[in-house]
Backbone as a ProteinNet text record, in pm:
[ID]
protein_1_A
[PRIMARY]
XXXXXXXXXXXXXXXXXXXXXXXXXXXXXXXXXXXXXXXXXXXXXXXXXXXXXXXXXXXXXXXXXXXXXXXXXXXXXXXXXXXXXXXXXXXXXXXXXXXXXXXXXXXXXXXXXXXXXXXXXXXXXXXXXXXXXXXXXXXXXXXXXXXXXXXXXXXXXXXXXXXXXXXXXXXXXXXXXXXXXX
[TERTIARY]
11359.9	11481.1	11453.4	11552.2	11515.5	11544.3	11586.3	11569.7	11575.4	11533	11552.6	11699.7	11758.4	11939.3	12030.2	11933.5	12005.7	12012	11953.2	11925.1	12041.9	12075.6	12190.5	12160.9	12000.3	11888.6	11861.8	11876.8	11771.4	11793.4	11907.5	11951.6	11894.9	11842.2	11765.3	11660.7	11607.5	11441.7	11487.5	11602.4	11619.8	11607.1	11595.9	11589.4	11626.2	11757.5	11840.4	11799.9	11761.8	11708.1	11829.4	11834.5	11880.9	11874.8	11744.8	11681.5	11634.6	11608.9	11510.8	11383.4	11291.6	11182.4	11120.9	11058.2	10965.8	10862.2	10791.4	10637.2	10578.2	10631.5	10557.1	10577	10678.5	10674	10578.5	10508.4	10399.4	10258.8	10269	10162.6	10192.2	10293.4	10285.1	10257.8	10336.9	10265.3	10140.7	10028.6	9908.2	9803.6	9870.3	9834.2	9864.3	9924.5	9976.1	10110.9	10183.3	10344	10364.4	10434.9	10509.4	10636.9	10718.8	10826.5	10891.2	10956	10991.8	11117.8	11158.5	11308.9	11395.7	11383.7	11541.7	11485.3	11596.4	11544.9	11487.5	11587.9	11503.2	11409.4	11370.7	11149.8	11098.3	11143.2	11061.8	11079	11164.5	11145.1	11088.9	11159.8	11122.2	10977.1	10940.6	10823.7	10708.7	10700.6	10625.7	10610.9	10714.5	10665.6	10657.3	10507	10463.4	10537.7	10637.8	10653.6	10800.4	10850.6	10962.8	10966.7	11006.6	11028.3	10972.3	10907.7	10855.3	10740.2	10712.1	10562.8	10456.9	10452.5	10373	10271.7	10195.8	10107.4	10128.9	10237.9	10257.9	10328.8	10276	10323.7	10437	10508.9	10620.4	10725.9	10827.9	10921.3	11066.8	11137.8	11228.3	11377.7	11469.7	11554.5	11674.9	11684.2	11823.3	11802.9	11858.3	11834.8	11919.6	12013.5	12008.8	11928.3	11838.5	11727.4	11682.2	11683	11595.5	11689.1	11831.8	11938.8	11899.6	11942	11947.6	11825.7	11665.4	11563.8	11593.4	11639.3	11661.8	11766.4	11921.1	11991.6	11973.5	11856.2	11869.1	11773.9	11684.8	11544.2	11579.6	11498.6	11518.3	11385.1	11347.6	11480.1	11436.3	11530.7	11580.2	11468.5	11392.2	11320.3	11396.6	11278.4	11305.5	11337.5	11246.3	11243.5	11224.9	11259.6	11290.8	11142.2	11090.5	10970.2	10934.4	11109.5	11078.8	11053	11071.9	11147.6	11175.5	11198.9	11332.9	11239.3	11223.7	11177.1	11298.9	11359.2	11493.8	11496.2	11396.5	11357.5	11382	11449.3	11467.9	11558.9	11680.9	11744.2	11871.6	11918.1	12061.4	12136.1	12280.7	12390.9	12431.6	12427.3	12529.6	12619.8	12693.4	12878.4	12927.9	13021.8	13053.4	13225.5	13278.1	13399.4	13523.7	13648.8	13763.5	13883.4	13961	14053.2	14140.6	14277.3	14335.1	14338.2	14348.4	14340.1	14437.7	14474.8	14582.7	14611.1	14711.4	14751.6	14729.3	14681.6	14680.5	14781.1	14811.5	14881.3	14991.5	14919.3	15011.2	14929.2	15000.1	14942.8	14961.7	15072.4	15097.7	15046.3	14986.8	14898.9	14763.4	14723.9	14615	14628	14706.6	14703	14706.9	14757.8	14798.1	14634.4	14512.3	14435	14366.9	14338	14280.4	14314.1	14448.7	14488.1	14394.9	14392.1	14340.5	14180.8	14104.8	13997.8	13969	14081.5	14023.3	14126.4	14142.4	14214.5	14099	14118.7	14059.9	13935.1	14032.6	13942.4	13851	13882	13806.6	13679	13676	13601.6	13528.1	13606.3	13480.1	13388.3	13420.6	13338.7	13205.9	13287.5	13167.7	13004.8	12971.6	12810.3	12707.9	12829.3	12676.4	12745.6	12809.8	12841.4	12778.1	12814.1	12709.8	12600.9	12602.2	12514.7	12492.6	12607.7	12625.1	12737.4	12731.1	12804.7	12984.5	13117.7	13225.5	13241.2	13350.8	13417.6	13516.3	13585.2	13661	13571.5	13514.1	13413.7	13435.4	13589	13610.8	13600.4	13543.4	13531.7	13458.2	13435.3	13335.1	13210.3	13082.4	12997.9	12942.1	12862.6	12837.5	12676.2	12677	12571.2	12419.3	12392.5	12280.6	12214.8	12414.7	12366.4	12352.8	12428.6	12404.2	12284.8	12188.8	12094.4	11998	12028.1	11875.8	11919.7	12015.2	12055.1	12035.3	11995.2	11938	12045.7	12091.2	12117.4	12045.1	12013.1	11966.9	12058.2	11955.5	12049.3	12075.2	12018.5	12082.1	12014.2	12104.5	12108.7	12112.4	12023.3	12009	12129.3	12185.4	12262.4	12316	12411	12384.1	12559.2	12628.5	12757.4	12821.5	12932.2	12979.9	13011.6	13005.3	13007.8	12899.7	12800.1	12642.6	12630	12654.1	12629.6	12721.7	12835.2	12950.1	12897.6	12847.6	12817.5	12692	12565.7	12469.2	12388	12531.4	12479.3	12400.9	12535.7	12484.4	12341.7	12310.5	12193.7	12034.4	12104.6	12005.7	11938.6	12079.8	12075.8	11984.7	12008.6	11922.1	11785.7	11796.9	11629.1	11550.3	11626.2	11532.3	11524.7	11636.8	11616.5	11493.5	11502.8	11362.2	11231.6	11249.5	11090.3	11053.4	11115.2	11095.1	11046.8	11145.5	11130.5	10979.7	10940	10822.1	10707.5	10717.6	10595.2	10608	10727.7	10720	10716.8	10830.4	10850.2	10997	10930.9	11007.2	11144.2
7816	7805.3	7721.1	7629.5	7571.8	7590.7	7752.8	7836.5	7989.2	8049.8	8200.8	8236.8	8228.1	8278.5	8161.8	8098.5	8047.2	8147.4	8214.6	8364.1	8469.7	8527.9	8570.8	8752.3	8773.5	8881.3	8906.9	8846.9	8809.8	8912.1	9048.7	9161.6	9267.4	9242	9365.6	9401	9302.9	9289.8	9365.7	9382.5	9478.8	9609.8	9633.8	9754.4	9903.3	9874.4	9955.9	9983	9946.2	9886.9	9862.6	9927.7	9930.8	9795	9714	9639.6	9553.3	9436.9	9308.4	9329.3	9335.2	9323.3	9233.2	9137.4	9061.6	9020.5	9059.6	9073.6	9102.4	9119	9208.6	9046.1	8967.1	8825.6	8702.9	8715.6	8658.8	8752.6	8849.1	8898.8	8890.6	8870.5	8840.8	8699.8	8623.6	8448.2	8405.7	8506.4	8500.8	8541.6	8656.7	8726.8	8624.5	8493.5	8455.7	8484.1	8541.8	8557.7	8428.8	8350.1	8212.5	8217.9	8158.1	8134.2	8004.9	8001.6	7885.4	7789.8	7703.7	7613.4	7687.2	7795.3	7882.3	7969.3	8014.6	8132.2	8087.3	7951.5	7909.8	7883.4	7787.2	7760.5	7920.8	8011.3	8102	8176.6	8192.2	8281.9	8200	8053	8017	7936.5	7924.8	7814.1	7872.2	7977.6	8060.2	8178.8	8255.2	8385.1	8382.8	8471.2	8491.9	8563.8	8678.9	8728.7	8682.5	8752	8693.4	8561.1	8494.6	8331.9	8256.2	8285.1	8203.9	8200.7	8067.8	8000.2	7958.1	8078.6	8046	8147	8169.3	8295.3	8349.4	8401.2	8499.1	8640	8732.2	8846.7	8956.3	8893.6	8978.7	8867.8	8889.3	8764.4	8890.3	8839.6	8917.1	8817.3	8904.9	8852.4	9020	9023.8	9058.5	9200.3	9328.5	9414.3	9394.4	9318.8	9302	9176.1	9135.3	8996	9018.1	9146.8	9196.9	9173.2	9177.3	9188.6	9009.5	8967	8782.8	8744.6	8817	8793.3	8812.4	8934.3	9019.7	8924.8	8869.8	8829.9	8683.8	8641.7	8492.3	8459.3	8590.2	8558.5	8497.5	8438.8	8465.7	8444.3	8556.5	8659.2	8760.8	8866.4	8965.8	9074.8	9087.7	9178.9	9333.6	9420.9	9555.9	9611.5	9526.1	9578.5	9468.9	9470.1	9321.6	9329.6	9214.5	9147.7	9175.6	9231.2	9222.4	9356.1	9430.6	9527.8	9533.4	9618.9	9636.7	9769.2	9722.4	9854.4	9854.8	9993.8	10055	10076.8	10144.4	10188.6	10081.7	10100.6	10002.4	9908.9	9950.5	9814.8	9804.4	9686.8	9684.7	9628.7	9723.2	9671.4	9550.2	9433.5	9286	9307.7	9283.4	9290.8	9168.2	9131.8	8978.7	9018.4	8950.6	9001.2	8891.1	8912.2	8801.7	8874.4	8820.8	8876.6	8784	8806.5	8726.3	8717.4	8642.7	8646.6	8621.6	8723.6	8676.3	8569.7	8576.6	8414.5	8289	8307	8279.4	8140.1	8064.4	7959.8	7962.3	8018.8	8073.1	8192.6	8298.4	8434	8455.6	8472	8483.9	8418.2	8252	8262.7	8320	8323.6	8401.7	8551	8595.6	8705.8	8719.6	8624.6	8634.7	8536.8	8505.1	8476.5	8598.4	8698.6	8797.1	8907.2	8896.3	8978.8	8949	8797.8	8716.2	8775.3	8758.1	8804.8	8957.7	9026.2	9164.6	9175.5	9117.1	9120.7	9167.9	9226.8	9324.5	9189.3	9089.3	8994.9	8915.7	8854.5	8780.9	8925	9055.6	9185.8	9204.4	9164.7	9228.7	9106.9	8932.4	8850.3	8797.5	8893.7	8868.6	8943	9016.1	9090.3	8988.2	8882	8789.5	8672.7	8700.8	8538.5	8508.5	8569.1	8604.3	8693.3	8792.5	8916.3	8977.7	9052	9120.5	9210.7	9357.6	9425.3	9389.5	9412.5	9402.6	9460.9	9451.6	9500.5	9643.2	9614.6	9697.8	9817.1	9976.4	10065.1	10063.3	10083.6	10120.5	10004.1	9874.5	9786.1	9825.8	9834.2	9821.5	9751.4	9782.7	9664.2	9705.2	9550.2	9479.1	9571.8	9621.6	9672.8	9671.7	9484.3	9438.4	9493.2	9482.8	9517.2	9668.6	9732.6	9898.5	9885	9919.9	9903	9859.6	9778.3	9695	9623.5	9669.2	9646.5	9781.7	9745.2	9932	9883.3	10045.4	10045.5	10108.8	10138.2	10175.1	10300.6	10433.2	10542	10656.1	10550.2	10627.4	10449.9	10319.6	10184.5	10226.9	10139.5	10124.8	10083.3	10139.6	10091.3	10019.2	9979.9	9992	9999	10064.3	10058.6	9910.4	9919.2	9776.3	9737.7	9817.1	9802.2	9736.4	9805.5	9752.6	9652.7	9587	9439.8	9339.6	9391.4	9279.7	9279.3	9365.9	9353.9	9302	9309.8	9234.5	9104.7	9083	8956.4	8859.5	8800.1	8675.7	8651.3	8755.3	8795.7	8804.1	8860.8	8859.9	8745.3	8655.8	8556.1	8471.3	8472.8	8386.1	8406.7	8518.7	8584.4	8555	8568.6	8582.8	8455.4	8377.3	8203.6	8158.6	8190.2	8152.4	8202	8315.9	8369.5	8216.9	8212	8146.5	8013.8	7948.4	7795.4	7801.6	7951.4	7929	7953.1	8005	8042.3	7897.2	7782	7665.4	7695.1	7739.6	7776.5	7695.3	7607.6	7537.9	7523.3
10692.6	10769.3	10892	10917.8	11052.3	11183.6	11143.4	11294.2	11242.4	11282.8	11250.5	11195.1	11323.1	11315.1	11213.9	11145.4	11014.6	10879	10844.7	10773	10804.9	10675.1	10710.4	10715.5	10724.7	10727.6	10840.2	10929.5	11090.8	11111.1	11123.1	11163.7	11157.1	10975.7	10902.6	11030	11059.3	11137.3	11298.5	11304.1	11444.6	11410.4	11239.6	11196.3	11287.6	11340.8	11401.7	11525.5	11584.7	11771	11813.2	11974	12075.1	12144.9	12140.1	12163	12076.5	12137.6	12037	12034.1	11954.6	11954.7	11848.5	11929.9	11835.1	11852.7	11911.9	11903.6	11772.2	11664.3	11551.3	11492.2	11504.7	11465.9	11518.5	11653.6	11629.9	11558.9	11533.7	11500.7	11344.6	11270.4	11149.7	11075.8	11177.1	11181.8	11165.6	11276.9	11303.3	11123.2	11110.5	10958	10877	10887.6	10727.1	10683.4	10732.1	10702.2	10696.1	10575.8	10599.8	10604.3	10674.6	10719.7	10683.3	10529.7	10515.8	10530.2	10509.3	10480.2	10444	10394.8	10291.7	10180.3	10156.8	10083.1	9916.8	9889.1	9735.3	9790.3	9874.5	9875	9879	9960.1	9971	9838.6	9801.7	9647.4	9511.7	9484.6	9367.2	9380.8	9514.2	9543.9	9622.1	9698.2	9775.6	9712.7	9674.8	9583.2	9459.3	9434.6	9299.7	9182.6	9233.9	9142.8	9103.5	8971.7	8919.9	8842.3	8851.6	8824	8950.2	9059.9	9135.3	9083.7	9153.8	9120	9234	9329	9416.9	9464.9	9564.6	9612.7	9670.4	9738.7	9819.4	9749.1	9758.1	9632.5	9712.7	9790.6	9866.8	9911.1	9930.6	9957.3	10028.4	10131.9	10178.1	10087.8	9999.2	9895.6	9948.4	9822.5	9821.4	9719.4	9741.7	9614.7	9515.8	9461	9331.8	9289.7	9367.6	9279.8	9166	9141.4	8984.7	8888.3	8902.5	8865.5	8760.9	8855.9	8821	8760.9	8799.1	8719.7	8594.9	8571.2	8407.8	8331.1	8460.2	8359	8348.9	8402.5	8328.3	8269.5	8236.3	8161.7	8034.8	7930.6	7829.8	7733	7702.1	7664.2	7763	7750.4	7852.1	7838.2	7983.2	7927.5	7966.7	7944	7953.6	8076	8161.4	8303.2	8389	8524.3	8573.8	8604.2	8686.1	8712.5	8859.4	8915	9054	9122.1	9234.6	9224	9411.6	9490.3	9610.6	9656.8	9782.5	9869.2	9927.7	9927.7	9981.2	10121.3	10132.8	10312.2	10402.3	10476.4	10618.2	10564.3	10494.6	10488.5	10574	10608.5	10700.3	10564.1	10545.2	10402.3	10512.3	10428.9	10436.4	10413.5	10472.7	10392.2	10465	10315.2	10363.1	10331.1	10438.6	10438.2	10435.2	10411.6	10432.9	10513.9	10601.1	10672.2	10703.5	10742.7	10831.3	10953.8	11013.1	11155.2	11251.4	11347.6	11453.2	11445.8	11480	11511.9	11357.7	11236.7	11167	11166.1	11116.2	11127	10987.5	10883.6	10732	10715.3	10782.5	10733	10582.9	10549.7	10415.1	10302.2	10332.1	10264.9	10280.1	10355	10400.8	10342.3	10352	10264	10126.8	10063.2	9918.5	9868.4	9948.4	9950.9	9927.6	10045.5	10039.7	9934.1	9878.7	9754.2	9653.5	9632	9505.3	9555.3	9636.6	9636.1	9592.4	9605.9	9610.4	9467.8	9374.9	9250.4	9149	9035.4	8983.4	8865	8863	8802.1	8881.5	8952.3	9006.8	9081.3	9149.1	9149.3	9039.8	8920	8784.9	8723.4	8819.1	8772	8901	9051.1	9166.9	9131.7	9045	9073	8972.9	8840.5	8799.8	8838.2	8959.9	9000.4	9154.5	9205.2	9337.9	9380.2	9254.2	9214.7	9439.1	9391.6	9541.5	9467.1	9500.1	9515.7	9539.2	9428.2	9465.1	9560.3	9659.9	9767.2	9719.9	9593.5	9537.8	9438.5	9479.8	9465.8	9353.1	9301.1	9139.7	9062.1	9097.9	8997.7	8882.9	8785	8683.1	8677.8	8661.5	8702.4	8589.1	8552.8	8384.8	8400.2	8267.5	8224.7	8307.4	8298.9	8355.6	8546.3	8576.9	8724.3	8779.5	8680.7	8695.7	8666.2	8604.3	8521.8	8671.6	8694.7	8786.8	8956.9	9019.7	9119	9208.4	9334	9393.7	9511.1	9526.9	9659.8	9759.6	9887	9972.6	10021.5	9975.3	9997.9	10145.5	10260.7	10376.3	10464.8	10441.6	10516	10675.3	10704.1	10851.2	10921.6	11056.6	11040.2	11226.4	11316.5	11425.6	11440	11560	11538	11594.4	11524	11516.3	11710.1	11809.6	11915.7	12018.3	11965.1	12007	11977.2	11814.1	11765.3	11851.9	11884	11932.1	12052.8	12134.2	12286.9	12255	12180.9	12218.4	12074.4	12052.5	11893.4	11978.1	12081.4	12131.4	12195.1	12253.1	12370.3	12229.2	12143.2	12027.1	11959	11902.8	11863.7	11942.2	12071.7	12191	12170.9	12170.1	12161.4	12056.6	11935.5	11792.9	11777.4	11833.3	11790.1	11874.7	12017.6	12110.1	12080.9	11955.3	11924.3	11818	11736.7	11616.8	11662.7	11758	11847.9	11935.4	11993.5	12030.9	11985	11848.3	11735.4	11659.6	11664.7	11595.9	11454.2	11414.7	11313	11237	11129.8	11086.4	11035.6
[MASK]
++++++++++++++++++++++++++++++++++++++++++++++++++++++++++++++++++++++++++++++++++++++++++++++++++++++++++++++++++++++++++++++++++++++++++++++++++++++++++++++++++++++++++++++++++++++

């Protein structure tokens, strides 16, 4: 990544802190942690396991990655290649809304319908392999099967993040800029 706060993870790593801390980021630099361009170099080109082809035998991805290993192997094995430490995770949620002041609410809404429509919900988990938004969607065999969730997510209230993103952002971007991290 060519700054930390390009990662849409950087958060996980506050692992529910009051506070920033990153000191544990030059001391992982120092160890050999690589820090690369994006998440394909680091998974398909830096990590060993799965379908990557490189030496590093841990890679920070996504818990359904096992998901997409399994469904694009071929052939399909039994059990994915990868697997998801649960502990310490922050849930991503990626969201759509309208917004005040909107300029065509209505389309904007009949946007957000279409997103949260029962088809386009039962084709998002092997199209973006992320969890639907809509709980009662149905999800395809492959991703029940091999997608984990994290059963008590880290979490911080949405008040703390809004009062201190920016101050964060500053911070985690100035660790990365002064460890020279590409």
């Amino acid at each position: 990544m060519r700054h930390l706060v390009d990662t849409s993870v950087w958060i996980d790593w506050l692992r529910g802190a009051e506070t920033l801390e990153v000191g544990w980021l030059a001391d992982a630099i120092v160890n050999d942690v690589a820090i690369v361009s994006g998440w394909e170099q680091a998974y398909y080109s830096s990590f060993s396991g799965g379908s990557g082809t490189g030496d590093r035998p841990l890679v920070v991805s996504y818990a359904t990655s096992p998901v997409a290993e399994v469904y694009y192997a071929s052939p399909q094995p039994a059990e994915s290649p990868t697997g998801v430490v649960t502990d310490g995770c922050f849930r991503q949620i990626e969201f759509a809304a309208v917004l005040a002041g909107a300029k065509h609410p209505e389309l904007a809404r009949a946007f957000v319908d279409f997103l949260l429509s029962p088809d386009l919900q039962a084709d998002i988990p092997l199209q973006d392999f992320v969890f639907p938004a809509v709980p009662t969607t149905t999800l395809p065999p492959v991703f029940s099967e091999f997608a984990a969730q994290a059963a008590q997510p880290l979490t911080l209230p949405p008040g703390t993040i809004a009062a201190k993103r920016d101050q964060w952002l500053i911070e985690w971007g100035s660790a990365g800029t002064a460890l020279r991290i590409p």
